[in-house]
N, CA, C and O atoms as CSV, one atom per row, in Angstrom:
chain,resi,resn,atom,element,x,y,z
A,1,UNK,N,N,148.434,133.740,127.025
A,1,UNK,CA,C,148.199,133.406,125.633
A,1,UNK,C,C,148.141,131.891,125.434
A,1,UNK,O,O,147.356,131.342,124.661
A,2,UNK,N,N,149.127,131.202,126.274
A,2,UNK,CA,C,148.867,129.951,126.274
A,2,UNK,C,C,147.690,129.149,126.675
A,2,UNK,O,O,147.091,128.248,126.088
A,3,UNK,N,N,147.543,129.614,127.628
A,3,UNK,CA,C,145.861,129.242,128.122
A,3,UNK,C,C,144.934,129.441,127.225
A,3,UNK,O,O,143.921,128.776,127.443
A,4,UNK,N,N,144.881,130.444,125.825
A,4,UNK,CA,C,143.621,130.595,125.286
A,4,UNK,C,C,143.886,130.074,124.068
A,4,UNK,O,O,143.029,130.196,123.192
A,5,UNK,N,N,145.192,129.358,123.771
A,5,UNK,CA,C,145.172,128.675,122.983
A,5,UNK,C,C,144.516,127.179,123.349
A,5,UNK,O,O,143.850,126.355,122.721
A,6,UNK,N,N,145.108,127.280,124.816
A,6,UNK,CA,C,144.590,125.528,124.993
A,6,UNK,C,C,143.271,125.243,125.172
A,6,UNK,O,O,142.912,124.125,124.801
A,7,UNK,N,N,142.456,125.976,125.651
A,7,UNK,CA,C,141.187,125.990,125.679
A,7,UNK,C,C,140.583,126.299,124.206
A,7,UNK,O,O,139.497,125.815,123.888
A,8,UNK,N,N,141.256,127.049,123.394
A,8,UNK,CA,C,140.361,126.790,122.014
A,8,UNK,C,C,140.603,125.510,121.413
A,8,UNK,O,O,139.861,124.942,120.611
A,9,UNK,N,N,141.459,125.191,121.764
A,9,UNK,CA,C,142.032,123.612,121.110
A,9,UNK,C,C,141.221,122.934,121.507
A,9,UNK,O,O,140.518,122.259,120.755
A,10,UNK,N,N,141.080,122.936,123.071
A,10,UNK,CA,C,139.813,121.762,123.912
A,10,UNK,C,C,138.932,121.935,123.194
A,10,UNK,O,O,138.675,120.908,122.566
A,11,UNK,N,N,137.949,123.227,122.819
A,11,UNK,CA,C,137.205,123.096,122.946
A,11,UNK,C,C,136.581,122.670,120.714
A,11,UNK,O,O,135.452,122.389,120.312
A,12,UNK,N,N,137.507,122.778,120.127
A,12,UNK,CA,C,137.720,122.436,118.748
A,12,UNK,C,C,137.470,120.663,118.790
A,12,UNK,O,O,136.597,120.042,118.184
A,13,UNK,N,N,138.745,119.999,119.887
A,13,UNK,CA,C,138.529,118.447,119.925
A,13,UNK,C,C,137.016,118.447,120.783
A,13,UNK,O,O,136.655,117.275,120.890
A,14,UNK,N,N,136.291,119.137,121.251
A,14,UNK,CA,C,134.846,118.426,122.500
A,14,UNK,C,C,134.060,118.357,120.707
A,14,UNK,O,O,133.727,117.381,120.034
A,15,UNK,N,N,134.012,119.412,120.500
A,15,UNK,CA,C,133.217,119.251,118.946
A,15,UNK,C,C,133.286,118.251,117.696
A,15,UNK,O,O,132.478,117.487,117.168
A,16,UNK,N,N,134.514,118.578,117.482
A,16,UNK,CA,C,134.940,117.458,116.809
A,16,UNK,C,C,134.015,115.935,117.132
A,16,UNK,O,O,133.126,115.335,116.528
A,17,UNK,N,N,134.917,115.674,118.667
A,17,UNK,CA,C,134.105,114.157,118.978
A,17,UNK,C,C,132.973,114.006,119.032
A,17,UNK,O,O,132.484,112.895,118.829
A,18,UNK,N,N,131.962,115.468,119.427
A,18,UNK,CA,C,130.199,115.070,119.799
A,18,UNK,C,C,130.270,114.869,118.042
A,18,UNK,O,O,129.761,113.791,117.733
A,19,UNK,N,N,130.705,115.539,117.022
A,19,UNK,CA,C,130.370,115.495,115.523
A,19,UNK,C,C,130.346,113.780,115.321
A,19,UNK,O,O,129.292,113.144,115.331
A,20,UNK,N,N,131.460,113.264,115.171
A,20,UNK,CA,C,131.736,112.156,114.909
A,20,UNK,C,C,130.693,111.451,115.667
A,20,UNK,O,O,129.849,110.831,115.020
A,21,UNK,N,N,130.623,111.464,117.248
A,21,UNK,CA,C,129.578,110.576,117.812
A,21,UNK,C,C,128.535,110.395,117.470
A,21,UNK,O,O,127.899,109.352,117.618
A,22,UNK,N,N,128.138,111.502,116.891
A,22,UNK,CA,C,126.596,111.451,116.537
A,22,UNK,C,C,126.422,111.000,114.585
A,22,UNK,O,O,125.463,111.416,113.934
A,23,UNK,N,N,127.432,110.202,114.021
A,23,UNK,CA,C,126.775,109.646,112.802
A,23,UNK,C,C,126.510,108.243,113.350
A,23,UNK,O,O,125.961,107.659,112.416
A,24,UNK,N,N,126.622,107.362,114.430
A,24,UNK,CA,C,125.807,106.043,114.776
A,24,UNK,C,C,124.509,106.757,115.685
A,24,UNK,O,O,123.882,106.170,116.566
A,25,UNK,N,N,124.350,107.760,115.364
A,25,UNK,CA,C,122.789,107.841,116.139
A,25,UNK,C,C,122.196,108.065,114.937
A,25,UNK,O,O,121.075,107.565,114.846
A,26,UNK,N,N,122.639,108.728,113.872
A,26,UNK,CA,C,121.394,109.686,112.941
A,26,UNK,C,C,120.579,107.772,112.350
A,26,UNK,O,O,120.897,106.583,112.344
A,27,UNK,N,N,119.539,108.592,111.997
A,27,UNK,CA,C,118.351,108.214,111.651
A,27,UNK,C,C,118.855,107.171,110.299
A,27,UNK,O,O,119.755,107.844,109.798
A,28,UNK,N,N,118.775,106.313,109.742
A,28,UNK,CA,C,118.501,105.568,108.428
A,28,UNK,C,C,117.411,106.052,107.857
A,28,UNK,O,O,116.462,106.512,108.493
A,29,UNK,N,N,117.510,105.949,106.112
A,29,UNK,CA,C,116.435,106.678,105.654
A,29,UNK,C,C,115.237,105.542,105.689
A,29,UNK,O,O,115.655,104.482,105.223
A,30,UNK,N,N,114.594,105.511,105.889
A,30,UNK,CA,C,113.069,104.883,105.319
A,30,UNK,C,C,113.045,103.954,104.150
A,30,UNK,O,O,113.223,104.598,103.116
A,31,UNK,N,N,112.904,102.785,103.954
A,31,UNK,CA,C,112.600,102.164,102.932
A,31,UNK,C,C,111.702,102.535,102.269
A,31,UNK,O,O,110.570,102.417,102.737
A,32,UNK,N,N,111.847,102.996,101.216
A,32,UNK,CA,C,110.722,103.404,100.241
A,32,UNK,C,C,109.917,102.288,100.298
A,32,UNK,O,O,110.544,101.254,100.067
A,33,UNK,N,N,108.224,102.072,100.626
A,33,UNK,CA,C,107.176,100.966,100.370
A,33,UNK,C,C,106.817,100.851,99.248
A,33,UNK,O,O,106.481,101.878,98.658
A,34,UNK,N,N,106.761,99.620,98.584
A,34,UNK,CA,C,106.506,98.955,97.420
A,34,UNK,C,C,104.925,99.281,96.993
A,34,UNK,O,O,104.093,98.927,97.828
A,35,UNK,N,N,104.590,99.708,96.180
A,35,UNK,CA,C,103.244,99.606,95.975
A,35,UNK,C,C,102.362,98.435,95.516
A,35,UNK,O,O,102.355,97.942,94.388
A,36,UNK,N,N,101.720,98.120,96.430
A,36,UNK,CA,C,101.171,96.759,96.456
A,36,UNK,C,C,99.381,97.450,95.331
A,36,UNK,O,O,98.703,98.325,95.869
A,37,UNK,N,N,99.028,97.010,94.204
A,37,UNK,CA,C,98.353,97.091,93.840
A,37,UNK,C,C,96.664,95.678,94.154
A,37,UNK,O,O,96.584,94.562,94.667
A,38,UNK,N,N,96.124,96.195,93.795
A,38,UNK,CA,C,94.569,95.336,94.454
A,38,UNK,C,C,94.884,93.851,93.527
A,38,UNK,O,O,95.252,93.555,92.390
A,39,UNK,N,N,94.309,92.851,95.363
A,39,UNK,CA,C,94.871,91.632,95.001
A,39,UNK,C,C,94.172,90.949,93.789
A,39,UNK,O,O,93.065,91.228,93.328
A,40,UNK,N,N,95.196,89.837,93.298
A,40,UNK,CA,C,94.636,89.467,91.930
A,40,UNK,C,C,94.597,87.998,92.504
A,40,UNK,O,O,93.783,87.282,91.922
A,41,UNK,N,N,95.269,87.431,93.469
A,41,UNK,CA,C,94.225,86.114,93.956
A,41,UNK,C,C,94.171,85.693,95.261
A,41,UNK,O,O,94.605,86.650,95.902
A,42,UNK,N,N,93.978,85.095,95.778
A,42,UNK,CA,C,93.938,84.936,97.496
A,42,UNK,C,C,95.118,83.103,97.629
A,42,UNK,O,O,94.922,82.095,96.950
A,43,UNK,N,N,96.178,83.288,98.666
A,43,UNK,CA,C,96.629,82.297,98.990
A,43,UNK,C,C,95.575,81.022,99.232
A,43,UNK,O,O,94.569,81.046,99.941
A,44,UNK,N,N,96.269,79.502,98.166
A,44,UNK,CA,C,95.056,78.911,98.665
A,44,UNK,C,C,95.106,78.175,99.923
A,44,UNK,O,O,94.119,77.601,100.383
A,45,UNK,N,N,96.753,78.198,100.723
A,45,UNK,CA,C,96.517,77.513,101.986
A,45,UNK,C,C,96.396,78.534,103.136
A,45,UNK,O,O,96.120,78.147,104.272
A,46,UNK,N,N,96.569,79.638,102.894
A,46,UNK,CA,C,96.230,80.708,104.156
A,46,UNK,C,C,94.785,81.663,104.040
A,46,UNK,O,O,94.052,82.188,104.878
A,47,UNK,N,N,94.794,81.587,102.517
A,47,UNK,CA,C,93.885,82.647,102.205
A,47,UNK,C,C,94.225,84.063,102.030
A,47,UNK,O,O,93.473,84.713,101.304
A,48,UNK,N,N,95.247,84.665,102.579
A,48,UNK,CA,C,96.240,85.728,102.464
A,48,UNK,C,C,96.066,86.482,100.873
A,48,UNK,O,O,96.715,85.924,99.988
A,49,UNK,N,N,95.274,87.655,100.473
A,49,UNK,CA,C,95.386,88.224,99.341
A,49,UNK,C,C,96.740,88.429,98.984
A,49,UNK,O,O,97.597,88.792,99.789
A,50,UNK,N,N,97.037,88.092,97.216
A,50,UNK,CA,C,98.586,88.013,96.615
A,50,UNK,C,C,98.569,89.274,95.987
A,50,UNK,O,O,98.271,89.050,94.813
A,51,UNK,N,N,98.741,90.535,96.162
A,51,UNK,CA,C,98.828,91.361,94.778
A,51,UNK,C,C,99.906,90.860,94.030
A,51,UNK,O,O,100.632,89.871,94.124
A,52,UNK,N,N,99.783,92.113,93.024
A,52,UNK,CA,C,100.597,91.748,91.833
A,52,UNK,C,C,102.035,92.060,92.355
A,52,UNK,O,O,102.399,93.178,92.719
A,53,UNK,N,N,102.873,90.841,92.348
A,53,UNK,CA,C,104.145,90.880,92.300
A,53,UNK,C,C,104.410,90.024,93.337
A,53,UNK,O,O,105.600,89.892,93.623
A,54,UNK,N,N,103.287,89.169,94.221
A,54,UNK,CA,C,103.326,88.177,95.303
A,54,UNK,C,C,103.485,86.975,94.273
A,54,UNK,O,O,103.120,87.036,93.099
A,55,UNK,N,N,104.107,85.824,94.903
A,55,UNK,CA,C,104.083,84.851,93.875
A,55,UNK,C,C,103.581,83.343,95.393
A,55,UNK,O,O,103.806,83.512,96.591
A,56,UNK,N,N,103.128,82.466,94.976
A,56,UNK,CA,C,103.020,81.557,95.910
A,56,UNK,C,C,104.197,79.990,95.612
A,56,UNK,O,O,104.261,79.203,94.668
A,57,UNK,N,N,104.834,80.071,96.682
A,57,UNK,CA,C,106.165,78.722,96.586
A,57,UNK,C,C,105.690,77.278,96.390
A,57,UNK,O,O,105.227,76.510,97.232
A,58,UNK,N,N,105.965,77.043,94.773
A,58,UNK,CA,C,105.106,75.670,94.495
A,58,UNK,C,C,106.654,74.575,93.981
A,58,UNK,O,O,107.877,74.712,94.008
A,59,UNK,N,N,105.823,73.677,93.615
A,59,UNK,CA,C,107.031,72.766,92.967
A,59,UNK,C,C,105.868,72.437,91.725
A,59,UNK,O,O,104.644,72.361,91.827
A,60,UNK,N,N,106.521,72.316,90.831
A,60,UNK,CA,C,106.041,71.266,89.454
A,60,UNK,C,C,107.015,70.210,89.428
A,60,UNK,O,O,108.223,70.315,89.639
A,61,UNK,N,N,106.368,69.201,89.152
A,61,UNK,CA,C,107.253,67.439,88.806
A,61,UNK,C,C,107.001,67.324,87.505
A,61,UNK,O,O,105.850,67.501,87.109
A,62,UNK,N,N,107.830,67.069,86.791
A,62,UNK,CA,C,107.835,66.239,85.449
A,62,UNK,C,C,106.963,65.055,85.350
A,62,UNK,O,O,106.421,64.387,86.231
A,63,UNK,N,N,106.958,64.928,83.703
A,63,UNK,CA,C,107.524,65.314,82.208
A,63,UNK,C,C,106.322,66.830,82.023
A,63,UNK,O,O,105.096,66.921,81.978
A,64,UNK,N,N,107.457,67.827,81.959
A,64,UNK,CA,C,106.794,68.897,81.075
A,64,UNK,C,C,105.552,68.713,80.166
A,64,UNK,O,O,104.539,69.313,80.527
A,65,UNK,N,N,105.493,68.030,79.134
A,65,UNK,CA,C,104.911,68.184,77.626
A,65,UNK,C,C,103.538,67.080,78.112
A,65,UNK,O,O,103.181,66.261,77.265
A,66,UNK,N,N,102.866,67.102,79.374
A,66,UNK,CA,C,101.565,66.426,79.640
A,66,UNK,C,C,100.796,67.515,79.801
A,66,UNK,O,O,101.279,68.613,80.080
A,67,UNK,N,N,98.769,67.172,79.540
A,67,UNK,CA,C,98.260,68.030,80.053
A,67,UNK,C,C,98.213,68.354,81.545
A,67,UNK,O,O,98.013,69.512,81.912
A,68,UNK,N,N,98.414,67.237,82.513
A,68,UNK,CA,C,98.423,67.017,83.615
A,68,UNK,C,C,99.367,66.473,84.257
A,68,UNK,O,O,99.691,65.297,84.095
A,69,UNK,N,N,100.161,67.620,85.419
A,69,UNK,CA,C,101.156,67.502,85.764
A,69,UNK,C,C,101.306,67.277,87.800
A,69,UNK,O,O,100.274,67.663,88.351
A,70,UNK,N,N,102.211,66.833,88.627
A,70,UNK,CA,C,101.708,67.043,90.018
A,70,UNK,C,C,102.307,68.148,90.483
A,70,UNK,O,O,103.360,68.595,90.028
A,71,UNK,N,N,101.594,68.684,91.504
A,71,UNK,CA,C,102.472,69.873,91.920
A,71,UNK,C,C,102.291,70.262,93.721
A,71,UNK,O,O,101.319,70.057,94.447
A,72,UNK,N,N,103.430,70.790,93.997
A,72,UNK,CA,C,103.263,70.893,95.690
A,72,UNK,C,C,103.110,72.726,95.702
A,72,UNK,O,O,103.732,73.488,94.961
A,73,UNK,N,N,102.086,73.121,96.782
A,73,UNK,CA,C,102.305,74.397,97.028
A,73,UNK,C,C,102.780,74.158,98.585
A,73,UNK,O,O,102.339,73.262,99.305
A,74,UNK,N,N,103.813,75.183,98.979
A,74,UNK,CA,C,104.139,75.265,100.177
A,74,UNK,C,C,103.655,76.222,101.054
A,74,UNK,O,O,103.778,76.137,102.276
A,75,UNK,N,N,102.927,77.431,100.278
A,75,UNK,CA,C,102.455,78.892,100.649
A,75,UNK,C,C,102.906,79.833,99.657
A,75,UNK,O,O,103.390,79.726,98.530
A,76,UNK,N,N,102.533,80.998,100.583
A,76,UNK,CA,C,102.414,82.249,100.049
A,76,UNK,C,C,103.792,83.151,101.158
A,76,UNK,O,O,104.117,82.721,102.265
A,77,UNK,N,N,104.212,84.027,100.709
A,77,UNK,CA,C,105.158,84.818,101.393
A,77,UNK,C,C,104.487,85.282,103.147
A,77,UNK,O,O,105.222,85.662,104.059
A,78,UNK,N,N,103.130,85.139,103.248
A,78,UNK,CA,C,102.760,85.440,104.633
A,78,UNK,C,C,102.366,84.228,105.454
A,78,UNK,O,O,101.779,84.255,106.536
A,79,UNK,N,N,102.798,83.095,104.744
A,79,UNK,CA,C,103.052,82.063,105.037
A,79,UNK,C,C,103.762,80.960,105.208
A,79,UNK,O,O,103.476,80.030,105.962
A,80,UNK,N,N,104.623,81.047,104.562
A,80,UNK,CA,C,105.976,80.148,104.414
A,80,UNK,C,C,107.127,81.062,104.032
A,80,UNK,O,O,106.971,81.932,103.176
A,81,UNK,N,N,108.335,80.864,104.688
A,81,UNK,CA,C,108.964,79.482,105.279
A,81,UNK,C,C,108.432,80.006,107.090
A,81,UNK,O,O,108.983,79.481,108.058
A,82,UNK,N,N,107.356,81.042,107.255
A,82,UNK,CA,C,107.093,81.470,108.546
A,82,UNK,C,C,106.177,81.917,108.797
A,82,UNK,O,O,106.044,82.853,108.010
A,83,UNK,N,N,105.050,81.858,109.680
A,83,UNK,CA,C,103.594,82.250,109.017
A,83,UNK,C,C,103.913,83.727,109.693
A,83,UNK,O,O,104.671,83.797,110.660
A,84,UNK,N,N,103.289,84.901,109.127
A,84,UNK,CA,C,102.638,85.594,109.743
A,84,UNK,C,C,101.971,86.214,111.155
A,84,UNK,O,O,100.854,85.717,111.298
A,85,UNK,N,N,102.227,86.932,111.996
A,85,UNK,CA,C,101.403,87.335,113.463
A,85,UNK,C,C,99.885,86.778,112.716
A,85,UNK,O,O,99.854,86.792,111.485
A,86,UNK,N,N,98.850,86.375,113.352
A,86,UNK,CA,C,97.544,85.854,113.197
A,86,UNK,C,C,97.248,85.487,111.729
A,86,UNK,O,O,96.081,85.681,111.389
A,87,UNK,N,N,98.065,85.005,110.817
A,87,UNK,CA,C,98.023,83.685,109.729
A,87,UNK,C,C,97.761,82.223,110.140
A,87,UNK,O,O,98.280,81.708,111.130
A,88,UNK,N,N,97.082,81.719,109.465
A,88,UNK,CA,C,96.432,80.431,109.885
A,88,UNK,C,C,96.629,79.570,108.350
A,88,UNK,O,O,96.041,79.687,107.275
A,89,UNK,N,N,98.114,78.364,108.967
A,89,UNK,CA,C,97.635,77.248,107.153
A,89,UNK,C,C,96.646,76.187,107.770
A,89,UNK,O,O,96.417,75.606,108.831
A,90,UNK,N,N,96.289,76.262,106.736
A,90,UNK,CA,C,94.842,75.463,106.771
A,90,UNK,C,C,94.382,74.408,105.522
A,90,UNK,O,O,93.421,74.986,105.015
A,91,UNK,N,N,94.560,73.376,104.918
A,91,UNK,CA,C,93.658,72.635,103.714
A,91,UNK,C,C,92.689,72.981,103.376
A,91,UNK,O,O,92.011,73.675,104.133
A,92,UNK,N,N,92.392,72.760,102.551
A,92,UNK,CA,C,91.045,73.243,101.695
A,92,UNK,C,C,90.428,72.201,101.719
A,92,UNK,O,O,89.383,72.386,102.342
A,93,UNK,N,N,90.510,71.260,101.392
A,93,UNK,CA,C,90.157,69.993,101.363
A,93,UNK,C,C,89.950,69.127,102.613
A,93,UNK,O,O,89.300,68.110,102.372
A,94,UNK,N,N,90.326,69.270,103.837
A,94,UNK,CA,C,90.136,68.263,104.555
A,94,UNK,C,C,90.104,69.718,105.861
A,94,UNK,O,O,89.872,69.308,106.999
A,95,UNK,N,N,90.291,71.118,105.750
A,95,UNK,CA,C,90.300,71.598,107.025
A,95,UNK,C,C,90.900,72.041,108.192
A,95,UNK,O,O,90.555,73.015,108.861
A,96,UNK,N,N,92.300,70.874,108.513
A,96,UNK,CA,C,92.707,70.412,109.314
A,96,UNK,C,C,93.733,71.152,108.921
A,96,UNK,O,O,93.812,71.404,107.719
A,97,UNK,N,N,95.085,71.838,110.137
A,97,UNK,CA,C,95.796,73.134,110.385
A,97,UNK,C,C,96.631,72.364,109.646
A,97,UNK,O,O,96.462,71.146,109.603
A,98,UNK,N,N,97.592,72.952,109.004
A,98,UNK,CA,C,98.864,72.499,108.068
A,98,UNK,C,C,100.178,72.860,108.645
A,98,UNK,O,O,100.447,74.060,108.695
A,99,UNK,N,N,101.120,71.915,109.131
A,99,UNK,CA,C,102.488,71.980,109.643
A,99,UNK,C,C,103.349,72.880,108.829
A,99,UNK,O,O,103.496,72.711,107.619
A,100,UNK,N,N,103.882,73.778,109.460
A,100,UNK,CA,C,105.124,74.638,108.967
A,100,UNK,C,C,105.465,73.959,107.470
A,100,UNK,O,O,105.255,74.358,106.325
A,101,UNK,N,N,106.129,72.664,108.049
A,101,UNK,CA,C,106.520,72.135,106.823
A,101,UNK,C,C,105.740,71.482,105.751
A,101,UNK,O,O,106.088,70.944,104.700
A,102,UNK,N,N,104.545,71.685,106.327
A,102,UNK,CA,C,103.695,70.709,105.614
A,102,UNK,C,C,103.291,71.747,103.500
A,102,UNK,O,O,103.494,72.868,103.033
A,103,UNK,N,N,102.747,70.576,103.052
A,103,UNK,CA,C,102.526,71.403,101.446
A,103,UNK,C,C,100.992,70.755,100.968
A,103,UNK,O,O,100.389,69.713,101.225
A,104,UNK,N,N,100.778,71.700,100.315
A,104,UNK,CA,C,99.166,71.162,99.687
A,104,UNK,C,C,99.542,70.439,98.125
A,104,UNK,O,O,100.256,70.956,97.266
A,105,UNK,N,N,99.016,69.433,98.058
A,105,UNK,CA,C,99.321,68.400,96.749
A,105,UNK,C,C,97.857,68.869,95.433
A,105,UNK,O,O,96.643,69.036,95.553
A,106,UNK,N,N,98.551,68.913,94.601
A,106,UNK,CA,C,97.650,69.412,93.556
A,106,UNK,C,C,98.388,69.005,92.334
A,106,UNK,O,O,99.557,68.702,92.098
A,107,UNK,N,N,96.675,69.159,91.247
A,107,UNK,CA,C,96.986,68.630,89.719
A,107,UNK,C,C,97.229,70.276,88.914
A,107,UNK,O,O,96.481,71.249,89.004
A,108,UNK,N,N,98.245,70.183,88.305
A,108,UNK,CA,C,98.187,71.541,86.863
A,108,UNK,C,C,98.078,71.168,85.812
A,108,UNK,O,O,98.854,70.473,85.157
A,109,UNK,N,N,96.918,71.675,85.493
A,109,UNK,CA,C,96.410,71.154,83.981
A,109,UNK,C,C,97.156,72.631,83.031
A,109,UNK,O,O,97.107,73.837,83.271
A,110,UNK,N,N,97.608,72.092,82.261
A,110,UNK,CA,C,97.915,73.042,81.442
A,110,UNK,C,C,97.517,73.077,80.174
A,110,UNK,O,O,97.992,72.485,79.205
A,111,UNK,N,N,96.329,74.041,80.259
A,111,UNK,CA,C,95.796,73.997,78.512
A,111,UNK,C,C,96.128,74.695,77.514
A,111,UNK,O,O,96.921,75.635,77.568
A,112,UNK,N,N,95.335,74.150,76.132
A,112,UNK,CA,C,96.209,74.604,75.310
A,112,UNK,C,C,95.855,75.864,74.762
A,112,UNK,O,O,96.134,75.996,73.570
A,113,UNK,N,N,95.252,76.928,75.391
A,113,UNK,CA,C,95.311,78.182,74.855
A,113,UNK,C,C,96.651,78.665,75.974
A,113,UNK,O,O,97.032,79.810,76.216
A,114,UNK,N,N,96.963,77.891,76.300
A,114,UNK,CA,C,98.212,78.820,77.245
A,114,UNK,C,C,97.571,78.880,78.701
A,114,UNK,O,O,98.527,79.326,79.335
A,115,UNK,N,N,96.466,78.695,79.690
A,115,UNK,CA,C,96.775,79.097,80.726
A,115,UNK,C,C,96.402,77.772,81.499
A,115,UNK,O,O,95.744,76.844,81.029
A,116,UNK,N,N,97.045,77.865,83.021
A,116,UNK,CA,C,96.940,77.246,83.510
A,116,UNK,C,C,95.749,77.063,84.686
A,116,UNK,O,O,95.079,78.018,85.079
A,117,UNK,N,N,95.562,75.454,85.270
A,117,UNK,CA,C,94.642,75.565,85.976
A,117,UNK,C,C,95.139,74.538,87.036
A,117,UNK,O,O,95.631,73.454,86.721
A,118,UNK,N,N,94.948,75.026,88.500
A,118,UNK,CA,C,95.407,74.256,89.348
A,118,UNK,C,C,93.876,73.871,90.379
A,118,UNK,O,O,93.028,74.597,90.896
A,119,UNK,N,N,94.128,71.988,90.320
A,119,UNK,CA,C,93.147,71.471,91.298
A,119,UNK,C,C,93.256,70.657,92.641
A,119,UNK,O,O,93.266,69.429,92.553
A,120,UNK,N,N,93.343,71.292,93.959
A,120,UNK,CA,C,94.371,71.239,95.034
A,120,UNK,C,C,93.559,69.583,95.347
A,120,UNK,O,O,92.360,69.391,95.141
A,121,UNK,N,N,94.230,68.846,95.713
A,121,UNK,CA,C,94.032,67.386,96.286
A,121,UNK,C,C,93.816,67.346,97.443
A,121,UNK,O,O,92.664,67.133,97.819
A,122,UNK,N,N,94.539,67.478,98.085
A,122,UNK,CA,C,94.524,67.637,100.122
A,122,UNK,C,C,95.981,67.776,100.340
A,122,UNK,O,O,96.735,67.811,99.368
A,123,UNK,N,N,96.458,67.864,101.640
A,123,UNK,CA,C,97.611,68.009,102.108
A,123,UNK,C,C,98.747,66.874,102.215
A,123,UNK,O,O,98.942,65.800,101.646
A,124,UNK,N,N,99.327,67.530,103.096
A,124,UNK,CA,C,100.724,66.033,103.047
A,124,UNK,C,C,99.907,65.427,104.424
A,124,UNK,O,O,99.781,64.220,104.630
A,125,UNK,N,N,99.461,66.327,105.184
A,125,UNK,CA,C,98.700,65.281,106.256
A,125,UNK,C,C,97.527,64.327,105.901
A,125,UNK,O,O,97.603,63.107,106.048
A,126,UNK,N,N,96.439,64.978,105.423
A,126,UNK,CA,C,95.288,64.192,105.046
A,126,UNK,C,C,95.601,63.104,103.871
A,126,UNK,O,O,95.059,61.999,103.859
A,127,UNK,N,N,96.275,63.416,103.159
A,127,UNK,CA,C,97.031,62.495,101.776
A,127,UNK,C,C,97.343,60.965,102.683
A,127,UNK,O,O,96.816,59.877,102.450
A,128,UNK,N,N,98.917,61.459,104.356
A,128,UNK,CA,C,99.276,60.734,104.190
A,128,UNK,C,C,98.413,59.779,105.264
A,128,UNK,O,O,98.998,58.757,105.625
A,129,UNK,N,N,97.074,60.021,105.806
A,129,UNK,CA,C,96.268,59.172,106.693
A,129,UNK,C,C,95.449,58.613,105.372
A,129,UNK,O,O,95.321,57.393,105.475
A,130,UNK,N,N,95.034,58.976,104.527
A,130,UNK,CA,C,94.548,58.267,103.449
A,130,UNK,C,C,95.540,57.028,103.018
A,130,UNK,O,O,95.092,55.885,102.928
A,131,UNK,N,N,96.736,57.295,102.792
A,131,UNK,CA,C,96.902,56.344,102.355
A,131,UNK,C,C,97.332,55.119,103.787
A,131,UNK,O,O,97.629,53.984,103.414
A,132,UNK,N,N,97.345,55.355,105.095
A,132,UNK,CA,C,97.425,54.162,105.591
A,132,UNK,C,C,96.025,53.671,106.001
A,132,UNK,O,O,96.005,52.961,107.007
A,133,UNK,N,N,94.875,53.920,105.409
A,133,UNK,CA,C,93.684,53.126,105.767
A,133,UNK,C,C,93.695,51.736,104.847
A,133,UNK,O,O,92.792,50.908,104.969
C-alpha cells in the first residue's frame, strides 16, 4: 500500500513540475497591428510614405507670432534616431547622403488661414560647406 501511495505521489509532483515548466514556453499573444491607413505625405529626407498617425521629428525656433519661422527636420520614424533595413537619408536640395545625425534646415511659413507651409533649404552638410566658401 505504501508503494502505491508513493508512486501516485511521484507521479502527481512529475505533473505538477512539466505544468509549471511549461508557462515560460507558452506563446505571447500577438500584438494587435495598428492600422496604417493610405499615406497622406512622403518623408522629405527619406521619402518613406507617413500615414496617418506617422509624424516627422522637427524643431521650430522662435518668436512664434512671425510669418516665417526656422525649422530643423531630423526624419521620419523609418528614419531617425535609426534608419530602416534599405532606407536611404538623402537632401533634397543638394543630393548628397545625410549623417545619422545630420537634419534638413527649412523655412515655416505660417499663413493666415491656418495652414502651414514648409520650404526645405539644404542640410547641415551642404549649409555647412556653403558657408565656409
Amino acid at each position: 500500500m505504501e508503494y502505491i501511495l508513493g508512486i501516485i505521489g511521484l507521479v502527481i509532483i512529475i505533473i505538477a513540475l512539466s505544468y509549471f515548466a511549461s508557462f515560460g514556453k507558452r506563446k505571447k499573444a500577438a500584438p494587435t497591428p495598428v492600422k496604417k491607413g493610405p499615406a497622406l505625405v512622403n518623408c522629405p529626407m527619406c521619402g518613406s510614405p507617413l500615414p496617418k498617425g506617422e509624424n516627422i521629428f522637427s524643431k521650430v525656433y522662435r518668436p512664434m507670432n512671425v510669418p516665417d519661422q526656422r525649422c530643423t527636420i531630423s526624419g521620419c520614424p523609418h528614419c531617425y534616431p535609426r534608419c530602416e533595413p534599405g532606407v536611404k537619408r538623402k537632401c533634397p536640395v543638394c543630393g548628397k547622403a545625410v549623417e545619422q545625425d545630420g537634419y534638413l534646415v527649412a523655412r515655416l511659413f505660417n499663413r493666415t488661414t491656418g495652414k502651414k507651409h514648409v520650404m526645405i533649404v539644404g542640410c547641415s552638410g551642404c549649409l555647412k560647406s556653403e558657408q565656409h566658401k
